[in-house]
N, C-alpha and C positions, 0 to 999 in steps of 0.2 A: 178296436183296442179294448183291453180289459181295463177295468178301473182304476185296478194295481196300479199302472202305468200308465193314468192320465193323472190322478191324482197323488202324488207321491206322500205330503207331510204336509199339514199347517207350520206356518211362520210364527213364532211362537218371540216378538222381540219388544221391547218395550214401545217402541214405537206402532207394532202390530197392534197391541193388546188398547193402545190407545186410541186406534184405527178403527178397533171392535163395537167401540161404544156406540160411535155413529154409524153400526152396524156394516162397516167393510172391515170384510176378514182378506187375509193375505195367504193363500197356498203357494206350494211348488207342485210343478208341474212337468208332465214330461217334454220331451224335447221335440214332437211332434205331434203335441195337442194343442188346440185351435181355441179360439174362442165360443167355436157351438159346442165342441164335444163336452169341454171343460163345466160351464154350464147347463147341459144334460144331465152329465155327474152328479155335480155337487146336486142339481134337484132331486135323481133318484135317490142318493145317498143319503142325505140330511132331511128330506123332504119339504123344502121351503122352497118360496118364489123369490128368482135372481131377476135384477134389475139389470145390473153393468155388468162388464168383464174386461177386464183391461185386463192388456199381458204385458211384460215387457223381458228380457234377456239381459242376466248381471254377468258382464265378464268377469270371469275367473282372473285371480292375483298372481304374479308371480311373485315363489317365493325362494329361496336359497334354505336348502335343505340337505343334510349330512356331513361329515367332518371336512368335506374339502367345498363345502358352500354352493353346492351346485343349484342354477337355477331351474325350477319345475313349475310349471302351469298349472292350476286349479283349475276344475271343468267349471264349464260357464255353469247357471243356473237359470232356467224359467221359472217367473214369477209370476202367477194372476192374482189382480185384485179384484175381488168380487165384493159389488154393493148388493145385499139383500133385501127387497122389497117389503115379505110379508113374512114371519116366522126367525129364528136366529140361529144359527150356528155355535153347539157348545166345542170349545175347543179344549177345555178341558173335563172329558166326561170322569162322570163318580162311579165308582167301584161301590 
């Protein structure tokens, strides 16, 4: 798998950003990335040492959508939290 598509976006939510202090950061992830690959990743990418990895899967909402309210599903979402041991992840890099 390429990177692209293990590692999709940082979670960027209040609750995230308060997760970050005591260095767990929150990604999404793709829908067939595991706990090793995911972890390989973030090492090569960011180059810090990962401790944990925990994953888990947000069901999608449903929600009633256009003028006759029809309802639609939202795709589920993979979530890893990763606790980083040595080094930190910026998640908002400077330009």
């Amino acid at each position: 798998m390429k990177i692209n598509d293990i590692i999709l976006r940082p979670i960027v939510t209040e609750k995230a950003t308060g997760q970050a202090q005591g260095k767990t950061y929150t990604f999404e992830v793709g829908k067939k990335a595991n706990k090793n690959i995911v972890k390989e990743a973030l090492q090569t990418v960011y180059g810090v040492k990962i401790d944990d990895v925990r994953i888990m899967v947000r069901k999608g909402k449903v929600r009633k959508v256009g003028k006759k309210m029809v309802s639609k599903k939202q795709s589920d979402q993979k979530i890893a939290l990763v606790h980083v041991k040595t080094g930190s992840i910026n998640v908002f890099p400077q330009v």
